[in-house]
N, C-alpha and C positions, 0 to 999 in steps of 0.2 A: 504494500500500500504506500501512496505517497501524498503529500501533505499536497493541497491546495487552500487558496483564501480569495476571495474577492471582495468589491467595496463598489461603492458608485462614483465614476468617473466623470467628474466637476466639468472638466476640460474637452471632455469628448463630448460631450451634451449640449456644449455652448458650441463647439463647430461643427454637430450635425442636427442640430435643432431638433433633438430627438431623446428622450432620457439611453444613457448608456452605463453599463456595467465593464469593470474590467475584473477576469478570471487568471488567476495564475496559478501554472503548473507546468511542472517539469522543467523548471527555469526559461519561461517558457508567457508570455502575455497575451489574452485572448480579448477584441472591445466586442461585446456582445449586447443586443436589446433585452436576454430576457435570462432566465438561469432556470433548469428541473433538477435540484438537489435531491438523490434519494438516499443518501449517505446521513451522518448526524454531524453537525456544526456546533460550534458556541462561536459567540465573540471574544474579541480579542482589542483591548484599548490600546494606542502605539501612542508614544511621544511625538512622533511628528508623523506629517503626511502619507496616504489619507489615517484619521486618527481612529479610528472602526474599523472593522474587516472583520470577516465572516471568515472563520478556518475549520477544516476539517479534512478525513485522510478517506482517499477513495481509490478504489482499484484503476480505473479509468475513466476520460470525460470525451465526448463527443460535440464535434461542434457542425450543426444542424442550420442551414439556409432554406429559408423558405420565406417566398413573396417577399424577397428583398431582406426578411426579418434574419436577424440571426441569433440563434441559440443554442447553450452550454447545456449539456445532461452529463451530469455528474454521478458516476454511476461504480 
């Protein structure tokens, strides 16, 4: 299993005028519209930026286009 964490990306948001998420894993950055977590998460508070994130360890993630949208399955 291997550790991933995401948060919501401020920056991505403001230049695709669309709420955006970014997923990381496998050293590795994913910007995504939407995330299906079936694994278990907690939070996680950081000192510095972004200050939240969502961690948890999962076998594998896939990453899912459809009608332009894109999304993480966390699995």
């Amino acid at each position: 299993m291997r550790v991933f964490w995401y948060h919501y990306n401020k920056p991505a948001t403001a230049k695709y005028k669309t709420p955006k998420l970014t997923v990381h894993y496998n050293k590795t950055c994913y910007i995504v519209d939407a995330i299906e977590c079936n694994v278990s998460t907690f939070s996680h508070n950081k000192k510095d930026q972004p200050r939240l994130v969502i961690k948890g360890k999962c076998n594998s993630i896939e990453i899912v286009e459809n009608s332009g949208k894109t999304k993480c399955i966390i699995k």
